[in-house]
SENUMAR-604255 format. One line per 10 residues: number of its first residue (from 0); their letters; for each residue x, y, z of N, C-alpha, C, CB. Coordinates in nm, 3 decimals, decimal comma. Glycine has a CB too. Example, Ala and Ser with C-alpha at 12.3 -4.5 7.8 and 13.67 -1.06 7.14 Angstrom:
BEGIN
0 = as = 1,319/-0,569/0,780/1,230/-0,450/0,780/1,320/-0,330/0,780/1,131/-0,447/0,905 | 1,285/-0,225/0,708/1,367/-0,106/0,714/1,290/0,003/0,787/1,408/-0,060/0,572
REM end
This chain:
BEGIN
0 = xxxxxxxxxx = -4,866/-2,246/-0,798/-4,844/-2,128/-0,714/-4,726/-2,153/-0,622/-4,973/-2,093/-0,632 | -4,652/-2,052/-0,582/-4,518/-2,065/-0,507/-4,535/-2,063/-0,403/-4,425/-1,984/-0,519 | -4,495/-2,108/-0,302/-4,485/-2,132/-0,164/-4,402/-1,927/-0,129/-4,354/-2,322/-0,129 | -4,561/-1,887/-0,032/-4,475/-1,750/0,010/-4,371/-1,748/0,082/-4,540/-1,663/0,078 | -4,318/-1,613/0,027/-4,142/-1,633/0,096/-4,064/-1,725/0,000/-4,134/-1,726/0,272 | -4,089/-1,838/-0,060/-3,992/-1,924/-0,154/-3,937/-1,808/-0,296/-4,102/-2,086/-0,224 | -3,817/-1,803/-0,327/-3,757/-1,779/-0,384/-3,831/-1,822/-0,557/-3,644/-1,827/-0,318 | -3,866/-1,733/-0,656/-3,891/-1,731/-0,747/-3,823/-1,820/-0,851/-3,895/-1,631/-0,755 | -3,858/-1,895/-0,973/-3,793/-1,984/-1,014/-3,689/-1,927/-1,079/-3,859/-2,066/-1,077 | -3,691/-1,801/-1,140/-3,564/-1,683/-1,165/-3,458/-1,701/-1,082/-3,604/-1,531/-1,139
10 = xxxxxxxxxx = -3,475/-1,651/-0,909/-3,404/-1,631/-0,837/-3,321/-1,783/-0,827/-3,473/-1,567/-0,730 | -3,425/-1,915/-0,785/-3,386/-2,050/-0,808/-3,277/-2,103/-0,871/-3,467/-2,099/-0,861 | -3,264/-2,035/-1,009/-3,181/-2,056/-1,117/-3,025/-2,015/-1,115/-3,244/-1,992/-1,220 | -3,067/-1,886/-1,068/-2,929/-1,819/-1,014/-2,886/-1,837/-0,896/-2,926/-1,691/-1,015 | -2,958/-1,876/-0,813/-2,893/-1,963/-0,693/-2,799/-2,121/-0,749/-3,046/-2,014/-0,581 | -2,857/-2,166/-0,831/-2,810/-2,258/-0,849/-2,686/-2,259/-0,949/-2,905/-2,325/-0,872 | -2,660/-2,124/-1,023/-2,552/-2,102/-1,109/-2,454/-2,089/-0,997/-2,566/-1,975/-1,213 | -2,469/-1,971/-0,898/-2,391/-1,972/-0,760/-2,349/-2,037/-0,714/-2,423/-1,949/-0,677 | -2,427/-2,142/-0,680/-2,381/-2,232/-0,557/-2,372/-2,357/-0,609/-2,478/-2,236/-0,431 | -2,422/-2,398/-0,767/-2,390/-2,529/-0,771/-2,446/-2,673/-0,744/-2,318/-2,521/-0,719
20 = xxxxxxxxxx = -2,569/-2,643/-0,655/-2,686/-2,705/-0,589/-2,795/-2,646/-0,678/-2,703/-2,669/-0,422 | -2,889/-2,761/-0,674/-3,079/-2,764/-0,715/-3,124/-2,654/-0,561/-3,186/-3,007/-0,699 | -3,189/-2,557/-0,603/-3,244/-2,501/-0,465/-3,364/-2,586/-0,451/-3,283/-2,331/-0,462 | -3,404/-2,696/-0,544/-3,524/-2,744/-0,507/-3,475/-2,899/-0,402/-3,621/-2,771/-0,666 | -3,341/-2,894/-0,364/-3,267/-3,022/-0,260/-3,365/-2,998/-0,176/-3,095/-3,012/-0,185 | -3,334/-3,091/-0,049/-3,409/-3,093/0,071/-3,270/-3,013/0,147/-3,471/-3,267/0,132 | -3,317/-2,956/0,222/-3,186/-2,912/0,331/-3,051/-2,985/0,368/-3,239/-2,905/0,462 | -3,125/-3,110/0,425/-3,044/-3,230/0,427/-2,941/-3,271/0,306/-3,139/-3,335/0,440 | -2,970/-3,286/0,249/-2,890/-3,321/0,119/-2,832/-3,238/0,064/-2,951/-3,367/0,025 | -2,904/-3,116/0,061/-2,798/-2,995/-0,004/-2,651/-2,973/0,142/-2,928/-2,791/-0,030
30 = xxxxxxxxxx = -2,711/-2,985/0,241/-2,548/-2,992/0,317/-2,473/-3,092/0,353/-2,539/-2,941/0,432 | -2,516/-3,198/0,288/-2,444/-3,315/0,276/-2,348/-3,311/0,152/-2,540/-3,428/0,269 | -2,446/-3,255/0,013/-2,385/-3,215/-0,098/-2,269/-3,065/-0,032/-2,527/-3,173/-0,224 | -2,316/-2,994/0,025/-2,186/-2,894/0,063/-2,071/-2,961/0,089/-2,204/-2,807/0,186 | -2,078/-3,038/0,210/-1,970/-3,076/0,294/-1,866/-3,174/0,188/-2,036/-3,162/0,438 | -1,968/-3,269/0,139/-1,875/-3,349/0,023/-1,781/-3,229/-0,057/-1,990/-3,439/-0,108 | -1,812/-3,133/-0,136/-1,793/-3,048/-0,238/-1,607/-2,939/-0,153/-1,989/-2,938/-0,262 | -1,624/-2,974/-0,014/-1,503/-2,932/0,036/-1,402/-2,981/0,047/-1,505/-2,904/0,119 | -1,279/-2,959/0,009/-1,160/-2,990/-0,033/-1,066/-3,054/0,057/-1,112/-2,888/-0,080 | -1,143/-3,045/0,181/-1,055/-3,065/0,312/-1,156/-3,199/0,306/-1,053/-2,928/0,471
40 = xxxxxxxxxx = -1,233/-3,197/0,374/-1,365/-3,324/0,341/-1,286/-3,482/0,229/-1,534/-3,210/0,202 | -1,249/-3,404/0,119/-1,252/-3,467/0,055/-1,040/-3,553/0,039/-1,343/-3,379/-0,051 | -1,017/-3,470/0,110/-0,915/-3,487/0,177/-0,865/-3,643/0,308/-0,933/-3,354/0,233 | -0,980/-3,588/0,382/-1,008/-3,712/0,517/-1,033/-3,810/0,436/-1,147/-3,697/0,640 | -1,141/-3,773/0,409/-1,211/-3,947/0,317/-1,140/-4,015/0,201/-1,370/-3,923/0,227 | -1,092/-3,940/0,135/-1,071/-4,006/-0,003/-0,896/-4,010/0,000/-1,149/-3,901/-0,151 | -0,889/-4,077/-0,129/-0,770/-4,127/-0,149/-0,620/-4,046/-0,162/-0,796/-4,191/-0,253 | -0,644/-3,900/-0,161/-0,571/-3,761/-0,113/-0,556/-3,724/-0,029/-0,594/-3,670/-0,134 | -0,497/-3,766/0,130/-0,463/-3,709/0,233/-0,395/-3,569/0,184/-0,380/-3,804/0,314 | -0,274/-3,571/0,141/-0,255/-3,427/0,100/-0,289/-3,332/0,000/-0,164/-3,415/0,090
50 = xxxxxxxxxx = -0,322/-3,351/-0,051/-0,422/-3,236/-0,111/-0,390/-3,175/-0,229/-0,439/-3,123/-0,024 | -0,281/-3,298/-0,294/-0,210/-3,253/-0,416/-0,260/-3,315/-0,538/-0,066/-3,280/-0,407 | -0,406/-3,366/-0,592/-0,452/-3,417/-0,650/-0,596/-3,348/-0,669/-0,428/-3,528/-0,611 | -0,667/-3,507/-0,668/-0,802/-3,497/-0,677/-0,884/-3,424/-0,592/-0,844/-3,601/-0,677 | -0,835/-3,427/-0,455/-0,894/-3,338/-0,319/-0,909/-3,202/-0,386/-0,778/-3,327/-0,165 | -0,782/-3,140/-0,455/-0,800/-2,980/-0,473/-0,866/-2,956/-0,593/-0,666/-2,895/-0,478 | -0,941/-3,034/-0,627/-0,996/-3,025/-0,791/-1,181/-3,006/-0,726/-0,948/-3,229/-0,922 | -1,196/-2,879/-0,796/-1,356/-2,875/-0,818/-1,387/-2,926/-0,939/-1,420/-2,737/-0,813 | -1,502/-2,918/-0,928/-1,597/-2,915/-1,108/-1,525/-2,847/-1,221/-1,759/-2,811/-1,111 | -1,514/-2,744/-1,172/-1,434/-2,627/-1,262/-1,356/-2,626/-1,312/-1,397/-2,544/-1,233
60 = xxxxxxxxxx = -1,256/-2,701/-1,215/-1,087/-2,693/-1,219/-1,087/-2,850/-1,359/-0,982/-2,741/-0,992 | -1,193/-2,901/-1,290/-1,131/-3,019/-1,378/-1,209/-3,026/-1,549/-1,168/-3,184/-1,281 | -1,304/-2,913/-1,556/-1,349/-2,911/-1,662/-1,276/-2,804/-1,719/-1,478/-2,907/-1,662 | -1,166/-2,731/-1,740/-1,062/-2,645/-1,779/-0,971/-2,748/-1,844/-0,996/-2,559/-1,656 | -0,938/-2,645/-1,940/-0,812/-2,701/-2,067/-0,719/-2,592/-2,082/-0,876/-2,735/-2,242 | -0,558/-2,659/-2,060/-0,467/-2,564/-2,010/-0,440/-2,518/-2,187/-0,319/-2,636/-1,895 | -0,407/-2,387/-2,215/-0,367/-2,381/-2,331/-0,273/-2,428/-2,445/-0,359/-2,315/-2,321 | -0,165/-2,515/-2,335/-0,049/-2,610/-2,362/-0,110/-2,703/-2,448/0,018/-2,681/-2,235 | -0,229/-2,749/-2,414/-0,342/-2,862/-2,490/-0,330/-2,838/-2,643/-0,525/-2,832/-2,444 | -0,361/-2,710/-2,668/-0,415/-2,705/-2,805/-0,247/-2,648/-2,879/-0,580/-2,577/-2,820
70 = xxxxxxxxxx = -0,117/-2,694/-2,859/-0,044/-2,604/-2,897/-0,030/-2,719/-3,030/0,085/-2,544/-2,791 | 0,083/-2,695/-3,153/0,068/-2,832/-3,259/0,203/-2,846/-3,239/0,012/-2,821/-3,439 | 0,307/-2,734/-3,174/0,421/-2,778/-3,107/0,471/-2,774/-3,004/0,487/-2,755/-3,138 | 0,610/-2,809/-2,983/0,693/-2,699/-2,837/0,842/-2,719/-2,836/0,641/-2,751/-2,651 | 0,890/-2,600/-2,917/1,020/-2,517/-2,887/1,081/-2,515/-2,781/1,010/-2,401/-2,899 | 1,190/-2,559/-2,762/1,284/-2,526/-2,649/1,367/-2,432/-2,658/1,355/-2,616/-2,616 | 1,382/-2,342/-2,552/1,451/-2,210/-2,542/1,489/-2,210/-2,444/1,395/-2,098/-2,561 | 1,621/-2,102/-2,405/1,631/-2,060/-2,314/1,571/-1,894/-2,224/1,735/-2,089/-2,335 | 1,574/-1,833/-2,115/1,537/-1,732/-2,109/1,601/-1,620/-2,122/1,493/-1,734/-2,038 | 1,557/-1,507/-2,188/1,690/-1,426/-2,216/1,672/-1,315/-2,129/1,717/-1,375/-2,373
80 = xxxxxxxxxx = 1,638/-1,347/-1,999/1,658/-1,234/-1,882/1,792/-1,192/-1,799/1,571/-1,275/-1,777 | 1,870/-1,337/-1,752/1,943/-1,294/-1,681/2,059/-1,426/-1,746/1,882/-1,274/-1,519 | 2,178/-1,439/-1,655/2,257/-1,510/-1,706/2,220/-1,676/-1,615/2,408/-1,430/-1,694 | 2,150/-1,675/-1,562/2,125/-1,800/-1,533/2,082/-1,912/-1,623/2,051/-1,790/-1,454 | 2,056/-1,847/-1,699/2,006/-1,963/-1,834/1,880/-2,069/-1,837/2,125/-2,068/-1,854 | 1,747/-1,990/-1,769/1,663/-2,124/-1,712/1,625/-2,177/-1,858/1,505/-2,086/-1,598 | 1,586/-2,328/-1,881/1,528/-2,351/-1,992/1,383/-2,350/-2,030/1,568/-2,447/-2,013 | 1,285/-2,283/-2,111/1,223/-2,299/-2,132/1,118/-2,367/-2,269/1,240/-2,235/-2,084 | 1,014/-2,432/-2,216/0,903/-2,507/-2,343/0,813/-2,384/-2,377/0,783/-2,661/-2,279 | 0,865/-2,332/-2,509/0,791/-2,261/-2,581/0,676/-2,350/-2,661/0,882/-2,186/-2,666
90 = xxxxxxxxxx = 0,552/-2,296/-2,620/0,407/-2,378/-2,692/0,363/-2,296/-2,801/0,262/-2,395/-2,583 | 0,319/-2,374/-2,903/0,351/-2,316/-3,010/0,186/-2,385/-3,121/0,539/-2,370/-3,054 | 0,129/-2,250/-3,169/-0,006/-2,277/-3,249/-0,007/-2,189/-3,384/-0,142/-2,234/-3,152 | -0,019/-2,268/-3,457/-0,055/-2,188/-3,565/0,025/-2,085/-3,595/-0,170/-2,143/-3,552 | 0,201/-2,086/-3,575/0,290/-2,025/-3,586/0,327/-1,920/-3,475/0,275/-1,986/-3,694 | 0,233/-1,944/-3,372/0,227/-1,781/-3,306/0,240/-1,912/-3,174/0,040/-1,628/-3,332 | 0,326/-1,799/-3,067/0,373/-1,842/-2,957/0,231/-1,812/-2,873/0,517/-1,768/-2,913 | 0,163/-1,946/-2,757/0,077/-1,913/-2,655/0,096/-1,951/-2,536/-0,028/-1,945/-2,676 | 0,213/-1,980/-2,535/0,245/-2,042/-2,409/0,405/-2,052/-2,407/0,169/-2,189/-2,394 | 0,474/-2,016/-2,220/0,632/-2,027/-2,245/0,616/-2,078/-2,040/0,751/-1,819/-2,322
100 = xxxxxxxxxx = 0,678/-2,203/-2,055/0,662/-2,265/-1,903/0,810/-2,294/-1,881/0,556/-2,418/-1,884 | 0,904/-2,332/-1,742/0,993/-2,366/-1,728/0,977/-2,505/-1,774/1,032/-2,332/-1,619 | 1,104/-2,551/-1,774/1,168/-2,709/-1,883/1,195/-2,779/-1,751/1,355/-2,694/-2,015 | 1,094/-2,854/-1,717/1,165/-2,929/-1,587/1,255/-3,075/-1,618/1,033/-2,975/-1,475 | 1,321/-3,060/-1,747/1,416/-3,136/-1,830/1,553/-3,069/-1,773/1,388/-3,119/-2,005 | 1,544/-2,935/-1,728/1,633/-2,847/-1,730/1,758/-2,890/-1,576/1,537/-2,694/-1,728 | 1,851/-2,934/-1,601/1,924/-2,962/-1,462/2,000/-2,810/-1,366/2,062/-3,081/-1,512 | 1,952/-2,716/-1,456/1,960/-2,565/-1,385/1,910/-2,519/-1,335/1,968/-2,480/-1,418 | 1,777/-2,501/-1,359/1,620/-2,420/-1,350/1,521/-2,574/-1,300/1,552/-2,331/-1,562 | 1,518/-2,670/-1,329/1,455/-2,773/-1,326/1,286/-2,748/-1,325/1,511/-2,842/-1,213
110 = xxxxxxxxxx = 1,280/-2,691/-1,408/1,147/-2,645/-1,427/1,069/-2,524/-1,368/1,083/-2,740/-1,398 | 1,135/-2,457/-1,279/1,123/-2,317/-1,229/1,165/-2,181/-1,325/1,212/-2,317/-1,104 | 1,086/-2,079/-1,304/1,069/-1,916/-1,349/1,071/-1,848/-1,312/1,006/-1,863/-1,386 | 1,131/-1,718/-1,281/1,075/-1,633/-1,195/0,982/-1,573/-1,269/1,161/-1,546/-1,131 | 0,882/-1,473/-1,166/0,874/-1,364/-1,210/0,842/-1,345/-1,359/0,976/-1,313/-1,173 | 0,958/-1,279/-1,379/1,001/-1,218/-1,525/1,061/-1,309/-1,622/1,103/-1,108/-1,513 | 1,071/-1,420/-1,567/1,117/-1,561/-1,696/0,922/-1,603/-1,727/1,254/-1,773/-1,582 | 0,826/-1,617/-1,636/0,701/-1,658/-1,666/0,635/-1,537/-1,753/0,625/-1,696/-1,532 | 0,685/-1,462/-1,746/0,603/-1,331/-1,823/0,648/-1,340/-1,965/0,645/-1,163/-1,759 | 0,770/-1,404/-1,991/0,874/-1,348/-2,098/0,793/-1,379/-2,254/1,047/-1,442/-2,083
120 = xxxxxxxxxx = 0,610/-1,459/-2,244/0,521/-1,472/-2,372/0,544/-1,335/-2,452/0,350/-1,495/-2,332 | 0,540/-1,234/-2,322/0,495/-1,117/-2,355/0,593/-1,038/-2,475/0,483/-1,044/-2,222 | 0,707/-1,095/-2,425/0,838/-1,053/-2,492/0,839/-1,077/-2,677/0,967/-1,158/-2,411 | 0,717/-1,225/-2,705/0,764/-1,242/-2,839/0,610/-1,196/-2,893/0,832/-1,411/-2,883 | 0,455/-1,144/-2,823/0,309/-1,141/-2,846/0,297/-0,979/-2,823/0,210/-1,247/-2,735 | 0,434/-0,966/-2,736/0,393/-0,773/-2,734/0,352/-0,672/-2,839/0,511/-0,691/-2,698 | 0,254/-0,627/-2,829/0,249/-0,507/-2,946/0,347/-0,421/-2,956/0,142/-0,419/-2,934 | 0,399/-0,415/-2,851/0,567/-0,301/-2,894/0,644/-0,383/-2,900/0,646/-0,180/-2,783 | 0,656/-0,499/-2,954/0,786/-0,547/-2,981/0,798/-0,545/-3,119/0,815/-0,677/-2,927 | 0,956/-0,465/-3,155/0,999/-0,393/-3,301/1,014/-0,552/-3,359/1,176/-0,268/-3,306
130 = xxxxxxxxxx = 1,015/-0,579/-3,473/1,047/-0,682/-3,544/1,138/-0,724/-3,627/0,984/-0,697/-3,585 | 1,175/-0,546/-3,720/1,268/-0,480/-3,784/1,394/-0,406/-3,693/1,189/-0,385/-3,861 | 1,532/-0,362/-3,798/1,582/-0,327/-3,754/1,512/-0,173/-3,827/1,702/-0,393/-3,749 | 1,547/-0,042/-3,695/1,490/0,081/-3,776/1,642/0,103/-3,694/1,305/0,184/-3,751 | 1,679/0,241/-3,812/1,777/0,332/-3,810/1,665/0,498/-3,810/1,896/0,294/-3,964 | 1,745/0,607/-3,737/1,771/0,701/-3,768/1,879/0,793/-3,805/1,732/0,719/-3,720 | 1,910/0,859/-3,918/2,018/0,897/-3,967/2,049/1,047/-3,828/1,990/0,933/-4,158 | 2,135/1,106/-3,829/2,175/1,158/-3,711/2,030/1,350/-3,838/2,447/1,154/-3,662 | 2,015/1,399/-3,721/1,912/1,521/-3,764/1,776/1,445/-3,801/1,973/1,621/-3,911 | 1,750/1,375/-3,859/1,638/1,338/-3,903/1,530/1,306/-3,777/1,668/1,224/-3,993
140 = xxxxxxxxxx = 1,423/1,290/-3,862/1,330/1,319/-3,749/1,261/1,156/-3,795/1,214/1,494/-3,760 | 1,251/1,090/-3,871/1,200/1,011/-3,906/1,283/0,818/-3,930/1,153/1,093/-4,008 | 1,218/0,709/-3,856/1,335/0,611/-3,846/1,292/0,534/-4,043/1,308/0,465/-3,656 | 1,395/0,450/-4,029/1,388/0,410/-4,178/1,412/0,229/-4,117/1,541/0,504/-4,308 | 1,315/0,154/-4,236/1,386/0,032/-4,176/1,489/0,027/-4,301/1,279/-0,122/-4,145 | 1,589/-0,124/-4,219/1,685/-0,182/-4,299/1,697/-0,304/-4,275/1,798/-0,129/-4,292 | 1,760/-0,369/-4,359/1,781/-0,519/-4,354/1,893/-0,547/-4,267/1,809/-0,581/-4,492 | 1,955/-0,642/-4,220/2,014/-0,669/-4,081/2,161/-0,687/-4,112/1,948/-0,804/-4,002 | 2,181/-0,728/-4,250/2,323/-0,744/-4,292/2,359/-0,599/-4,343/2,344/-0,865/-4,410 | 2,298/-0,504/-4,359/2,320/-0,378/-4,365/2,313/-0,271/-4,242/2,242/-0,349/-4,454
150 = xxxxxxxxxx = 2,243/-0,338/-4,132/2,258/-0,268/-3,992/2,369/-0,333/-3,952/2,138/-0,280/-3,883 | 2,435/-0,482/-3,936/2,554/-0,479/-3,882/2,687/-0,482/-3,981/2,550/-0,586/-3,793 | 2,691/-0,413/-4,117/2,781/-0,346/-4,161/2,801/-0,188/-4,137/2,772/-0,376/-4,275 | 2,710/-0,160/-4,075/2,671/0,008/-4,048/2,792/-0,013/-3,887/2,421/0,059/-4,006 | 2,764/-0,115/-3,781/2,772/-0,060/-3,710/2,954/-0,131/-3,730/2,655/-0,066/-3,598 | 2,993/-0,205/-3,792/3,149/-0,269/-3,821/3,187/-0,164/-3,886/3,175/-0,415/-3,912 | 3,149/-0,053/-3,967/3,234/0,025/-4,021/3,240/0,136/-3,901/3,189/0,070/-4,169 | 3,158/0,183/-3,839/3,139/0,280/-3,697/3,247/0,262/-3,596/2,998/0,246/-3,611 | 3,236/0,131/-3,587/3,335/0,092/-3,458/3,459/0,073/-3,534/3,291/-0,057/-3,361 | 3,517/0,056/-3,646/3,663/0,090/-3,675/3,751/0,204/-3,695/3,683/0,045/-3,760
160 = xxxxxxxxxx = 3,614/0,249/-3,793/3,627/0,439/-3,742/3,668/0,471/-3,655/3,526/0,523/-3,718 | 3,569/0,455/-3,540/3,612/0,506/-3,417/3,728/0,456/-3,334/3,512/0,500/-3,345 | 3,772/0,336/-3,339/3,888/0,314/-3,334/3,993/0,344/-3,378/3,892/0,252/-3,342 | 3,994/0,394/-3,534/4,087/0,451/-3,556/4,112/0,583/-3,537/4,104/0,425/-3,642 | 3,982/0,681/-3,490/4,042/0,781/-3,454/4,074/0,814/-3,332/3,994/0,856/-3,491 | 4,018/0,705/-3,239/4,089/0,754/-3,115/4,196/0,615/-3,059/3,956/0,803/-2,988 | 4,317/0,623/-3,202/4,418/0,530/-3,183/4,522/0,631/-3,116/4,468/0,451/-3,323 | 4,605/0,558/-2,983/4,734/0,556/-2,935/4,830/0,464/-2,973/4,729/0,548/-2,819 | 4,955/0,527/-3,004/5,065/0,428/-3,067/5,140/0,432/-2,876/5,196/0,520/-3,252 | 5,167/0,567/-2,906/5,248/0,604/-2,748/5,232/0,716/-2,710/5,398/0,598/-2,734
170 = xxxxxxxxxx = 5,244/0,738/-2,568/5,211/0,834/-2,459/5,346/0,943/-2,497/5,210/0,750/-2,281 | 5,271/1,065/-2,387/5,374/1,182/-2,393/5,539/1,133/-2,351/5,317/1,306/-2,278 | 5,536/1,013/-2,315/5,683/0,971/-2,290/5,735/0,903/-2,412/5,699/0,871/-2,163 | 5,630/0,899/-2,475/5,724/0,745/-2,616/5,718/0,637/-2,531/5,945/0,759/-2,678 | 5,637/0,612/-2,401/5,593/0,484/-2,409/5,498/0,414/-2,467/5,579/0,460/-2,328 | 5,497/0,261/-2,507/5,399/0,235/-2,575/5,250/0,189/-2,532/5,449/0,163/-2,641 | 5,170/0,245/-2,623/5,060/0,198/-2,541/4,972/0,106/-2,679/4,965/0,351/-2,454 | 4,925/0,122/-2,781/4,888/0,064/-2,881/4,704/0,074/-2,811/4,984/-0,098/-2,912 | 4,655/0,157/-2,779/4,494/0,169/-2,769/4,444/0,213/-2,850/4,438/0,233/-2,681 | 4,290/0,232/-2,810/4,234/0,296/-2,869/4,115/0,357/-2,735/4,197/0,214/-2,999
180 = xxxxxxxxxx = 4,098/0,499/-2,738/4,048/0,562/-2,654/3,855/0,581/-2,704/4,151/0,698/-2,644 | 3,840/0,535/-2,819/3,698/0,585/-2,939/3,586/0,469/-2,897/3,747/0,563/-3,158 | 3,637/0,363/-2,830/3,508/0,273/-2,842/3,511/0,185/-2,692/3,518/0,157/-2,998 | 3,417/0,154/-2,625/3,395/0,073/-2,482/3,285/-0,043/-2,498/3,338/0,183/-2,355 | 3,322/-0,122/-2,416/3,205/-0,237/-2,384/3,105/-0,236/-2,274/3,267/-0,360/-2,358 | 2,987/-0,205/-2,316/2,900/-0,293/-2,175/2,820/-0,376/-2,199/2,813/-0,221/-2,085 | 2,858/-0,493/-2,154/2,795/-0,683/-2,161/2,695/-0,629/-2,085/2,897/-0,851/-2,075 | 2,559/-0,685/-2,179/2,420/-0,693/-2,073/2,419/-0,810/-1,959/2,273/-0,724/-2,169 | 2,318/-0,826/-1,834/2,324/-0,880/-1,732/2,251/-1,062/-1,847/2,222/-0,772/-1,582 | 2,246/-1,042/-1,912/2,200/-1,190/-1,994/2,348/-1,271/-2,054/2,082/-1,143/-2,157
190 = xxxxxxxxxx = 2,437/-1,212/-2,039/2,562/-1,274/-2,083/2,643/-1,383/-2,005/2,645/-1,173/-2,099 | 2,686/-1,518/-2,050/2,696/-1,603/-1,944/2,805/-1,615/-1,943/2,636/-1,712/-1,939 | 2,878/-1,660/-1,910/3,070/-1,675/-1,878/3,133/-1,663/-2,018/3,135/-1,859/-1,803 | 3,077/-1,762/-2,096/3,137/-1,835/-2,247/3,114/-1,634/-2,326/2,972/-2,033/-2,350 | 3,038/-1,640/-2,316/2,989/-1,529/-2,342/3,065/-1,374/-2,365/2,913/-1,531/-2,250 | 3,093/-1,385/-2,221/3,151/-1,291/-2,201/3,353/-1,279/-2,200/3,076/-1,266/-2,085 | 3,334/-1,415/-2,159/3,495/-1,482/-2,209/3,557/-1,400/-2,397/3,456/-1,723/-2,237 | 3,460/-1,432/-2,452/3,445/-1,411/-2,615/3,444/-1,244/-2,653/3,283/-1,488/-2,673 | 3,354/-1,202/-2,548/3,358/-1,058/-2,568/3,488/-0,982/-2,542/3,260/-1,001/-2,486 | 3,525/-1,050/-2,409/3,699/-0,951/-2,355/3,819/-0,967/-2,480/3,801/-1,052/-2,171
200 = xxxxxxxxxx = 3,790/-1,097/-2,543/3,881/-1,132/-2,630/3,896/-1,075/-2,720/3,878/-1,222/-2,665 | 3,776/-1,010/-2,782/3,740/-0,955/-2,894/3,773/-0,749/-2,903/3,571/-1,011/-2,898 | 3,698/-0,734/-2,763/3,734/-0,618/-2,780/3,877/-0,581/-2,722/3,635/-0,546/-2,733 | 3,984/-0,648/-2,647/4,111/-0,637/-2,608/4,125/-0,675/-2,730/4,175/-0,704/-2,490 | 4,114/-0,755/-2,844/4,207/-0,758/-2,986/4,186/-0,599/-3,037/4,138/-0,890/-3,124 | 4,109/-0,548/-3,009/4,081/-0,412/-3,099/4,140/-0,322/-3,008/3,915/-0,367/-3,137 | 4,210/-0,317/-2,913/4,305/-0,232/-2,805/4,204/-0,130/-2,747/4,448/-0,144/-2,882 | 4,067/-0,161/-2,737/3,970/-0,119/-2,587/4,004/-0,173/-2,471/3,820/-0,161/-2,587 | 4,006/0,004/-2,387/4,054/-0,057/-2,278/3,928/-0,036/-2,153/4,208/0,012/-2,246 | 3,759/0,009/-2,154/3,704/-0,006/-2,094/3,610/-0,097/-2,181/3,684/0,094/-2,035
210 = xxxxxxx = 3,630/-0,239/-2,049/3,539/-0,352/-2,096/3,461/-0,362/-1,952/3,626/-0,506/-2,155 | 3,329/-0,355/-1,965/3,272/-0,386/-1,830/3,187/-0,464/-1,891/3,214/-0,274/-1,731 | 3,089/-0,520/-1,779/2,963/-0,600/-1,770/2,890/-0,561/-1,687/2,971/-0,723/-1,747 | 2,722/-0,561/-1,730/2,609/-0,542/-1,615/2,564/-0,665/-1,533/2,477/-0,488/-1,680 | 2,716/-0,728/-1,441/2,697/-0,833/-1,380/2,602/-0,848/-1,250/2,811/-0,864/-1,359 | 2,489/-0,895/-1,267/2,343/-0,909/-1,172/2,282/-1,029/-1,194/2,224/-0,798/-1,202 | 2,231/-1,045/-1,135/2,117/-1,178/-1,178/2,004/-1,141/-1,165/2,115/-1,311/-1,097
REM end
């Protein structure tokens, strides 16, 4: 028979999923067991004055397995957000990406992410991320895929076209100008010097004369 007022061996159970303690301790001991179980506590006493170890580790923490654990590789990449170039360890299972951490190998990033470099799993696990190239023909209502050496012959014959029809030899004076008015550049904010060095070169050989960049970080 239960002691009235004592907590049912039901309730007992789930106290003890809670809190981690036998509700059947003596008082004494269960707040002796508290005080040990605090991080600061365990801090004073033990071999972690600061608190960057074993002090900040519960039960919990230390019975957890980071997903990095189970990867069978890890890819090195960089991030393709901005032009800073942080490096990252792509973790890698069973062909499929589960993990993307900064490279603290990295003498740029040295193992730091922002933001939107720690998110960037999402970039290769997203359900909207296209995989294919799709075209739509201009009226159509419907995209078509294509193979990639046929999307960038689509777009090399487009851009000469258009260069050639909006070629200048010379202005209303018969001065010379040798442009072309049909085609422009804009470098995304992921483009890094080398990068973009390559791009001015390329489209000044083709006599474009608006070359910009979405220079941001």
């Amino acid at each position: 028979m239960s002691t009235p007022g004592a907590p049912s061996p039901r309730v007992r159970l789930l106290l003890t999923y809670v809190t981690g303690f036998d509700q059947t301790m003596d008082p004494e001991s269960k707040l002796a067991k508290l005080i040990q179980s605090w991080p600061v506590y365990r801090q004073l006493t033990g071999s972690d004055p600061l608190g960057r170890g074993k002090a900040a580790q519960s039960a919990r923490s230390v019975a957890l397995t980071p997903r990095t654990a189970e990867a069978d590789h890890i890819a090195h990449s960089v991030c393709p957000f901005c032009a800073v170039g942080c490096a990252q360890k792509v973790y890698v299972k069973d062909e499929k990406v589960i993990q993307i951490e900064g490279n603290p190998d990295s003498p740029i990033s040295r193992g730091r992410l922002c933001p939107k470099g720690s998110a960037s799993t999402q970039l290769v696990t997203g359900p909207q991320r296209e995989t294919v190239v799709r075209y739509r023909a201009p009226y159509a209502t419907e995209w078509q895929e294509l193979d990639l050496d046929t999307a960038m012959d689509m777009v090399a014959d487009r851009v000469l076209d258009a260069r050639r029809k909006g070629w200048q030899d010379f202005d209303a004076d018969r001065n010379t100008l040798r442009r072309t008015m049909g085609i422009a550049s804009l470098g995304g904010a992921t483009l890094d010097n080398e990068e973009n060095y390559l791009i001015k070169k390329l489209f000044t050989a083709l006599g474009a004369l608006q070359i910009e960049n979405q220079a941001r970080i």
